[in-house]
C-alpha positions as CSV (number, residue, x, y, z in Angstrom):
1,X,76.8,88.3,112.9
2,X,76.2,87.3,116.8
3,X,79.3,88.4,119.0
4,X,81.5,85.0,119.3
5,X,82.1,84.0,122.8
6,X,85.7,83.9,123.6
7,X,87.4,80.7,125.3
8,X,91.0,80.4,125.9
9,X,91.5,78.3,129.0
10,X,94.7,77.5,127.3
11,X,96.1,80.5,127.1
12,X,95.3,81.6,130.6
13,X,96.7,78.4,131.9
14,X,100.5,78.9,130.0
15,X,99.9,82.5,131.2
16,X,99.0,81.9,135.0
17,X,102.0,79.0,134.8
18,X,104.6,81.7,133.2
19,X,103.9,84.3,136.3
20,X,104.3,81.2,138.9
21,X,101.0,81.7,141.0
22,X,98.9,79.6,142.0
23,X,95.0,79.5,140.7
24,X,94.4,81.0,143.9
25,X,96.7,83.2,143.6
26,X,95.9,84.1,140.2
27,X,92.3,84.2,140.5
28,X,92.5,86.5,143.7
29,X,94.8,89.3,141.2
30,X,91.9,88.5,138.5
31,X,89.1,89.3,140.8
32,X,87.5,85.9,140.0
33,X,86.8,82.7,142.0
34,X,88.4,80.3,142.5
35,X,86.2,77.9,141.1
36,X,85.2,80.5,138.3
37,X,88.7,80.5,137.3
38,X,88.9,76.1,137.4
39,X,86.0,76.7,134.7
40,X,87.6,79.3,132.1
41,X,90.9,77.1,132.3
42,X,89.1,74.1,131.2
43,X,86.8,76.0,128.3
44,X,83.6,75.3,130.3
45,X,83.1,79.0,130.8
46,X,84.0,81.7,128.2
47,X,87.0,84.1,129.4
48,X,84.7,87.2,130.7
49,X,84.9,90.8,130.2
50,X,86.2,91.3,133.5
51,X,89.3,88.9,133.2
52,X,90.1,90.3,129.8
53,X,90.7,94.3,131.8
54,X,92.3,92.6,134.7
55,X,94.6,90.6,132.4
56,X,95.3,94.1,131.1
57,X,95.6,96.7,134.3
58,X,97.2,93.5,136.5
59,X,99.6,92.3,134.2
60,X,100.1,94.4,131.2
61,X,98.7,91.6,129.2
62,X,98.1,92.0,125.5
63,X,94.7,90.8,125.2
64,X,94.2,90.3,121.0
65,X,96.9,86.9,122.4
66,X,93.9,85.2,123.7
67,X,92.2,85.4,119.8
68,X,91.3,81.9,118.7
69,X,93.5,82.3,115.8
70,X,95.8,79.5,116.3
71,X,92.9,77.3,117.4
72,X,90.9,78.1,113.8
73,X,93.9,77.6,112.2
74,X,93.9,74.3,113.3
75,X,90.3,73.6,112.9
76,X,90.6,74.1,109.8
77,X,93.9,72.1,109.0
78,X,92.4,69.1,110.9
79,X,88.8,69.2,109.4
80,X,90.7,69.0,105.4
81,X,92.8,65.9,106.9
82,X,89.7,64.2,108.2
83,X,88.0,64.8,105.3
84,X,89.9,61.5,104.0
85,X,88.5,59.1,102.7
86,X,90.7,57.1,105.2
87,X,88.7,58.4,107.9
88,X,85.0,57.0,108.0
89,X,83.7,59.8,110.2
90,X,84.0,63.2,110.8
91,X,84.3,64.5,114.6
92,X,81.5,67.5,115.1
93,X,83.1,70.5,114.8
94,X,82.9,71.4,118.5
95,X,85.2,68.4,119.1
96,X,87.9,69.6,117.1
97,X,87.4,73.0,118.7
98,X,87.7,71.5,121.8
99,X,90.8,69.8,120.9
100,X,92.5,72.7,119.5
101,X,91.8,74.8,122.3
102,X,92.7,72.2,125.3
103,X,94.8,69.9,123.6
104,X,96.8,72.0,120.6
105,X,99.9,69.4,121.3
106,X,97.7,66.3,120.2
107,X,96.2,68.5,117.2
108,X,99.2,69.2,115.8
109,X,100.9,65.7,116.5
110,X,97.5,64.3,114.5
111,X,98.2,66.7,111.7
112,X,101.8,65.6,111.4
113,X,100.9,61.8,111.3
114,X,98.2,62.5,108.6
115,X,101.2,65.0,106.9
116,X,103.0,61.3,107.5
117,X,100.3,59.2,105.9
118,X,99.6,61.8,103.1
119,X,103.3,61.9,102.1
120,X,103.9,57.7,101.6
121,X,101.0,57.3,100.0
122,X,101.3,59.9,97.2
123,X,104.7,58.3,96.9
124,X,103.3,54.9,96.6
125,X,100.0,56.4,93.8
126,X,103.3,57.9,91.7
127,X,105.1,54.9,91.8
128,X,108.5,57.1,92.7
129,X,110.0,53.6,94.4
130,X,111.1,55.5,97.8
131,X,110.2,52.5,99.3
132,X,113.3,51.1,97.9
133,X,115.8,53.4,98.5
134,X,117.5,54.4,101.8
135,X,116.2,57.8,102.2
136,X,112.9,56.4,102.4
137,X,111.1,58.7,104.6
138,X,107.7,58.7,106.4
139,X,107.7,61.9,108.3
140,X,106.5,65.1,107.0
141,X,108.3,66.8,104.2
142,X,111.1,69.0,105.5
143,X,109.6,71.7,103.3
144,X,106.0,71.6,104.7
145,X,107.7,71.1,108.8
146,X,109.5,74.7,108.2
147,X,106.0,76.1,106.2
148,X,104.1,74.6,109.7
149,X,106.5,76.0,111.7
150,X,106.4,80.4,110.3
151,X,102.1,78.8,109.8
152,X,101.8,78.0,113.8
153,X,104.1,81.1,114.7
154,X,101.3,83.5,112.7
155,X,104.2,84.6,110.9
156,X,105.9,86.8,113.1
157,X,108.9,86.2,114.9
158,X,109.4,88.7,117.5
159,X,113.3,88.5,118.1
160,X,114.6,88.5,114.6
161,X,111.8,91.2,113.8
162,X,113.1,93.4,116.1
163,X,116.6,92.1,115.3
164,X,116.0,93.7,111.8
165,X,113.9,96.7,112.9
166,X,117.3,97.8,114.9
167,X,119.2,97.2,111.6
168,X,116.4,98.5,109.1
169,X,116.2,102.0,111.1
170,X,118.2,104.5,109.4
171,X,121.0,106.0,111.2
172,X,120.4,109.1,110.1
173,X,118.4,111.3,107.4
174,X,118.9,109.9,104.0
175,X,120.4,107.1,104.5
176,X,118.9,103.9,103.0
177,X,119.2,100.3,104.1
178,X,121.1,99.3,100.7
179,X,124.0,101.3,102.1
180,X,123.8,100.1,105.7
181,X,123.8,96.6,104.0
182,X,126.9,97.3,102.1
183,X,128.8,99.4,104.7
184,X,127.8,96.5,106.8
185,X,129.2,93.7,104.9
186,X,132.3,96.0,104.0
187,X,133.2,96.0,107.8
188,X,133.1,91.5,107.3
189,X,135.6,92.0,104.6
190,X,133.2,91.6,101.9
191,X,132.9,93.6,99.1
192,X,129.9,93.4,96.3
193,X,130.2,93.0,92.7
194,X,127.8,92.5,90.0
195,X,127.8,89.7,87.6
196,X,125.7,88.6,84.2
197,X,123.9,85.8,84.9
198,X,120.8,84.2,86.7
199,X,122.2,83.0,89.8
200,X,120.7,86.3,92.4
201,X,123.4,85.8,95.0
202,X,126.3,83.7,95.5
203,X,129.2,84.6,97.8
204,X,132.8,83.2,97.6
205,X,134.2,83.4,101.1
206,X,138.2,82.5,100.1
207,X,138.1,85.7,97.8
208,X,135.3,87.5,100.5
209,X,133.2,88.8,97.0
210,X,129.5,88.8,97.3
211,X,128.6,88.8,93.1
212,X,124.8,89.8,93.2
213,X,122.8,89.1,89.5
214,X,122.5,92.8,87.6
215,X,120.0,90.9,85.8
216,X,117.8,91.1,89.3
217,X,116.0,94.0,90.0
218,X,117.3,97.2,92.9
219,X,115.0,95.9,95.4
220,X,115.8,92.5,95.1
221,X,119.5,92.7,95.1
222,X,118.8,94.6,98.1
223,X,116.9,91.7,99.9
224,X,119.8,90.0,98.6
225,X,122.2,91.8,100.6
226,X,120.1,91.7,103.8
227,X,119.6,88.0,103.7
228,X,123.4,87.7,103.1
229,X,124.0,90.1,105.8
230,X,122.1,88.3,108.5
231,X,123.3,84.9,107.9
232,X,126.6,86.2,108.9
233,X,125.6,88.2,111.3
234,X,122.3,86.4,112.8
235,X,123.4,83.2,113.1
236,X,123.5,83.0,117.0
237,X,119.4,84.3,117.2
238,X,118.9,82.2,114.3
239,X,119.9,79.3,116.0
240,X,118.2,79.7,119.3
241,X,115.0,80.7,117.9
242,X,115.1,77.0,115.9
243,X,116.0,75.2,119.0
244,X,112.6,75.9,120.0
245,X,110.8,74.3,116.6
246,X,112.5,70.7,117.3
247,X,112.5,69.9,113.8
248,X,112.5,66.2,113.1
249,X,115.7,66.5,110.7
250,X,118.8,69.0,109.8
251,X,117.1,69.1,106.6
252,X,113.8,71.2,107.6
253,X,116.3,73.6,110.2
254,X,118.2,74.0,107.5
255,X,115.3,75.2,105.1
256,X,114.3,76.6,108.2
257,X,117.1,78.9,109.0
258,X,117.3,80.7,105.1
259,X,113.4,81.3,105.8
260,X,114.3,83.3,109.2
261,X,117.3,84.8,107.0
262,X,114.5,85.9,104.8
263,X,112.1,87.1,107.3
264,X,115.0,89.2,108.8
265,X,115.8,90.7,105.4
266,X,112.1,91.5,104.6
267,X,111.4,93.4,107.9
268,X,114.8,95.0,107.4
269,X,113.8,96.8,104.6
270,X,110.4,97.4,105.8
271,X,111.4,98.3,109.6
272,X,108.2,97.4,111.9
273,X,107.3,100.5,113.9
274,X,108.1,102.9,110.7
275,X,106.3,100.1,108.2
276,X,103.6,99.6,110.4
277,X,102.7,103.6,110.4
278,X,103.5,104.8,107.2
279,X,100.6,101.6,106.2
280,X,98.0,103.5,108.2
281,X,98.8,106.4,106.7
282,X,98.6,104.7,103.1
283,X,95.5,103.0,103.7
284,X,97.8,99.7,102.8
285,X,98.6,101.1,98.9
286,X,100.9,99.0,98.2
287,X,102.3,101.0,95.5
288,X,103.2,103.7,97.5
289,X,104.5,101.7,100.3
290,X,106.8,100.0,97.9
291,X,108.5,103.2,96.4
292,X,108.6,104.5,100.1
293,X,110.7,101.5,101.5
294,X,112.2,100.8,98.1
295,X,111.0,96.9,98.0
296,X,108.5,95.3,95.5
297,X,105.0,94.9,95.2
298,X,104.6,90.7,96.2
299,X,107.5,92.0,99.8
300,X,105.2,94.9,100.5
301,X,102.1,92.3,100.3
302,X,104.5,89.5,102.0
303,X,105.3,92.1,105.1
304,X,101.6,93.2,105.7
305,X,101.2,89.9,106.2
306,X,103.5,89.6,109.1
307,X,102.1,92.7,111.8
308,X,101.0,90.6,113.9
309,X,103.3,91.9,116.7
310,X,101.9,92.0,120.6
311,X,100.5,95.3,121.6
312,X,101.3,97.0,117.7
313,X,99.0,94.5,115.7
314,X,98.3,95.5,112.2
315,X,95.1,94.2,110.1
316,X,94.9,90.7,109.7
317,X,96.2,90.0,106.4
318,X,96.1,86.8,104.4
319,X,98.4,86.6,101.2
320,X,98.9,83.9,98.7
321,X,100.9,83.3,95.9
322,X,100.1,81.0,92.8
323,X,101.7,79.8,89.6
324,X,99.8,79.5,86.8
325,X,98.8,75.8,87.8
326,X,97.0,76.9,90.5
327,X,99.6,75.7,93.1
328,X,100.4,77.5,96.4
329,X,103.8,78.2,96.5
330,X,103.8,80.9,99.7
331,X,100.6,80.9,101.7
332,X,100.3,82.7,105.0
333,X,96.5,83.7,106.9
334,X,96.4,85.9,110.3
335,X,92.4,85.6,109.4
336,X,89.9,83.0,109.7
337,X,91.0,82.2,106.4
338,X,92.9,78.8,106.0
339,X,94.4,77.7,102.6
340,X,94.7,74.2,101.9
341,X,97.8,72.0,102.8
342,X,97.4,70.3,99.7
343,X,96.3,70.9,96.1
344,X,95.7,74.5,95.1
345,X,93.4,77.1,95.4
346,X,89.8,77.8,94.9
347,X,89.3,78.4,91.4
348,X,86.7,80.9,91.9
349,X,88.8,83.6,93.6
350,X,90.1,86.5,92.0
351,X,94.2,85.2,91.8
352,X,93.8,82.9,89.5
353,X,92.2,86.1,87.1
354,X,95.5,88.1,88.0
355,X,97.8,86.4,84.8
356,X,94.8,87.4,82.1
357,X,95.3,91.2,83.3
358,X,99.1,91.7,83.5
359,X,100.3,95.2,85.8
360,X,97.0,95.2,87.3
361,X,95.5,94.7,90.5
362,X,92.2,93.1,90.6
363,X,89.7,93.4,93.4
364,X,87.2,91.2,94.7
365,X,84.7,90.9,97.9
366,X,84.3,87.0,98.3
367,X,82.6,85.1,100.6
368,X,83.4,81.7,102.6
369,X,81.0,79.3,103.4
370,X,81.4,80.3,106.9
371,X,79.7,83.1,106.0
372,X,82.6,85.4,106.8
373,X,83.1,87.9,104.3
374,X,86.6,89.1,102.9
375,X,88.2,92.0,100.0
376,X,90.4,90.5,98.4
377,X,93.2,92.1,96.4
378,X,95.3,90.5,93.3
379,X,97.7,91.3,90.8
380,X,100.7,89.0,88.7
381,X,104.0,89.4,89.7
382,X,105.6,87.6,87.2
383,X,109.5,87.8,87.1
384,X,111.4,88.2,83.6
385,X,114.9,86.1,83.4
386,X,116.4,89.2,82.3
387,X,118.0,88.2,78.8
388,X,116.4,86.9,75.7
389,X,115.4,83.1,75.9
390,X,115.6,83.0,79.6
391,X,112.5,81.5,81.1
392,X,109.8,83.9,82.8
393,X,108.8,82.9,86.3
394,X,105.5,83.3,86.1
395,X,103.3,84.1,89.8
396,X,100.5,85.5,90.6
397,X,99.4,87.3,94.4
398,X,96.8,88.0,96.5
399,X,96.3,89.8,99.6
400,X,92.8,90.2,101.6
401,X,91.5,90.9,104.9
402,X,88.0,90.7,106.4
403,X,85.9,93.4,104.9
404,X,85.1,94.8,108.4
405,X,88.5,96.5,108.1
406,X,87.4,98.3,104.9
407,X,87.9,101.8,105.7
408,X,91.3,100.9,106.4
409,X,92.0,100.2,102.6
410,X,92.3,102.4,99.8
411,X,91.3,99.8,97.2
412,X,88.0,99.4,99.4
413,X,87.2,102.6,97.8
414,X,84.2,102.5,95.1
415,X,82.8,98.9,96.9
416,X,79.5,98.3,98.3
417,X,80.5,95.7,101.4
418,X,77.0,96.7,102.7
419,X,75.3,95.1,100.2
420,X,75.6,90.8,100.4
421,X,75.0,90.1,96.7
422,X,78.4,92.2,95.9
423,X,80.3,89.1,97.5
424,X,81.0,85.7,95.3
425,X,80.8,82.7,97.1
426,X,84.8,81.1,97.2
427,X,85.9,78.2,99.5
428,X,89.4,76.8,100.3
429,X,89.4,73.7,97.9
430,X,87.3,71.6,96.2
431,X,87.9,68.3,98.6
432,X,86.6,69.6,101.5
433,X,84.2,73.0,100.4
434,X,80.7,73.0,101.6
435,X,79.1,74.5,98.3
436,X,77.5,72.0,97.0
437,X,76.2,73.7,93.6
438,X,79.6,75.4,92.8
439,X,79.8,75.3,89.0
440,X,83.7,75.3,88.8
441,X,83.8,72.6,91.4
442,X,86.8,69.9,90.0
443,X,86.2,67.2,92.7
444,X,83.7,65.8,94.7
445,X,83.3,66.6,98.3
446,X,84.9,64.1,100.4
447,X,82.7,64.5,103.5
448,X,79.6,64.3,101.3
449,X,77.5,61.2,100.0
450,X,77.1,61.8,95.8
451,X,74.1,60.5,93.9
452,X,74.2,59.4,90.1
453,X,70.9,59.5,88.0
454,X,71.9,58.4,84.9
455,X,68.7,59.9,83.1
456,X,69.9,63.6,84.2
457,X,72.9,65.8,83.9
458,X,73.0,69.7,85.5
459,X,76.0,71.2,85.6
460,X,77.9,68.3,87.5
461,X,77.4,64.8,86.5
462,X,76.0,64.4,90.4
463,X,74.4,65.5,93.8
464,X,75.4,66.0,96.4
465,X,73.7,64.8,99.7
């Protein structure tokens, strides 16, 4: 595939603003022009080789920051919401690149008034009569503000990851982060029992008892403990970090604050710089990596997911997880990969064929119709209630990364990614994929014009133009 030229006139704006100099100023330290450097700041010249190694010697500057991820994320996210049908035409896609890259503040004040648009009218198609109640809302969900929110920050939150990392180290040989956790909360006053029942964690803070479920499993009491943990003992990075988002209620910082409570507990267990190597070492087997840090099969997948820290990057992960509808209920991409805001998942990729092979992981090298090419890995991770009649929860996961970073895997292993027949064709969702002779397609193409013939049938009762 032809080398992509790189602009990020954005980026080198923010970081010529954040040092204070001038473009004189700057350009001079970059060994540029001025001129030269007007261009690259306003995407009518690609960022060259030269400024990328000055940006480096001069200023220590992480260079992978001026990736196009964020802008391809929101490609993506704005190309499903104007495909519409509210919308009569669709912007070429070099506008919306432009957009992202020059203008990432309209972008995503576009994508919340579509979020806006998308929300009241699905209320109004399901007849819910929000309309006539008080709490009638138009802006975006609080749920899908604080899934934006970790989506635009790629994941990774540097303070309370290295917040946790400090924690999550071990003090010395032998000792685990369980009993740091406990020790931890014993010195707050609180002391952990176990209980019978399905509630995972619930602490009473007049009698200073954590109970913790013994129906749960070790790791996840341990997560338990961690998130616990750092909401009492967090709460002054939590809340400066969500200063930041602006969230449009107390609602979303709310949700918002349990998810960096989370994120805290997940990279405690799974410390970054330690994590981080002992994946290399792996090859990302995520079985090994979960009896090493003594966390689960979907956290070990979740935390690959979040490396994404400056100057100690780890392979662009995307990971998923599914019910058995088909619905998204955690979705995260440091790729090109986007998943869509709404509806679920393509049914052609491998996640879905995770429930029919129970303890398993499944592999698969898939394609996009963007012509990039990804290994994808899946496997269930259904959770039992822990007592007869209780209700299984019932997921499914999947993490993948582009196949150039094959070697890199240990379930890469056996694959031809040389040859291109070994990938399946896969999109993001039916209502705005490209393929227009996918056999499993549910929907129509909203971008596309159909055609009827009444005196044929294939495999879809239409064409698509």
């Amino acid at each position: 595939m032809p080398t992509q030229k790189l602009y990020a006139g954005a980026k080198l704006r923010e970081t010529r603003q954040r040092l204070s100099l001038t473009q004189k100023d700057f350009a001079a330290r970059l060994g540029v022009s001025l001129p030269y450097l007007n261009q690259m700041e306003n995407n009518n010249r690609p960022v060259s080789t030269t400024v990328v190694l000055a940006l480096a010697q001069e200023f220590g500057f992480d260079v992978t920051e001026l990736s196009s991820g964020d802008a391809e994320r929101m490609v993506s996210d704005m190309r499903e919401a104007l495909a519409d049908p509210v919308f009569s035409d669709t912007p070429p896609l070099a506008d919306l690149r432009l957009t992202a890259a020059n203008a990432p503040a309209l972008a995503r004040a576009f994508l919340e008034l579509h979020g806006a648009y998308r929300q009241t009218h699905e209320r109004l198609a399901s007849l819910d009569e929000a309309l006539g109640r008080d709490d009638a809302q138009t802006q975006q969900s609080p749920w899908n503000e604080v899934r934006d929110f970790f989506h635009y920050c790629n994941n990774y939150v540097d303070a309370v990851d290295r917040a946790a990392e400090r924690f999550g180290t071990p003090d010395r040989p032998g000792t685990t982060v369980a009993e740091k956790a406990r020790a931890a909360l014993r010195d707050l006053g609180i002391s952990i029992v176990t209980h019978d029942s399905d509630t995972l964690r619930r602490l009473d803070r007049d009698t200073g008892l954590l109970h913790l479920s013994s129906r749960a499993a070790p790791e996840t009491r341990t997560f338990q403990m961690l998130l616990q943990l750092a909401l009492l003992t967090q709460d002054k990075l939590f809340e400066a970090t969500l200063d930041f988002a602006r969230f449009q209620s107390n609602e979303a910082r709310a949700i918002a604050k349990i998810g960096l409570a989370n994120y805290y507990a997940g990279a405690a267990m799974m410390p970054y710089g330690a994590f981080l190597s002992a994946a290399r070492e792996v090859r990302h087997d995520l079985e090994i990596l979960s009896s090493r840090f003594g966390a689960s099969i979907e956290q070990v997948a979740h935390r690959l997911s979040t490396l994404q820290r400056a100057g100690a990057k780890g392979i662009p992960f995307f990971f998923v997880r599914v019910d058995q509808a088909g619905t998204i209920t955690k979705r995260h991409s440091a790729t090109y990969l986007q998943f869509a805001r709404y509806g679920g998942a393509c049914p052609l990729w491998n996640v879905h064929r995770a429930f029919e092979t129970p303890g398993r992981f499944l592999r698969q090298l898939a394609e996009t119709p963007d012509g990039v090419r990804y290994i994808s890995l899946a496997r269930d991770v259904s959770k039992p209630g822990g007592a007869f009649g209780a209700p299984v929860r019932r997921f499914a996961i999947a993490l993948g990364c582009e196949v150039k970073h094959a070697e890199a895997l240990a379930y890469a292993d056996g694959l031809d990614v040389t040859h291109g027949d070994a990938f399946e064709p896969i999109g993001i969702s039916c209502r705005i994929c490209e393929r227009t002779n996918c056999h499993q397609r549910s929907i129509p193409p909203l971008e596309r014009r159909l055609t009827i013939r009444s005196d044929e049938r294939g495999v879809l009762p239409y064409s698509v133009g």
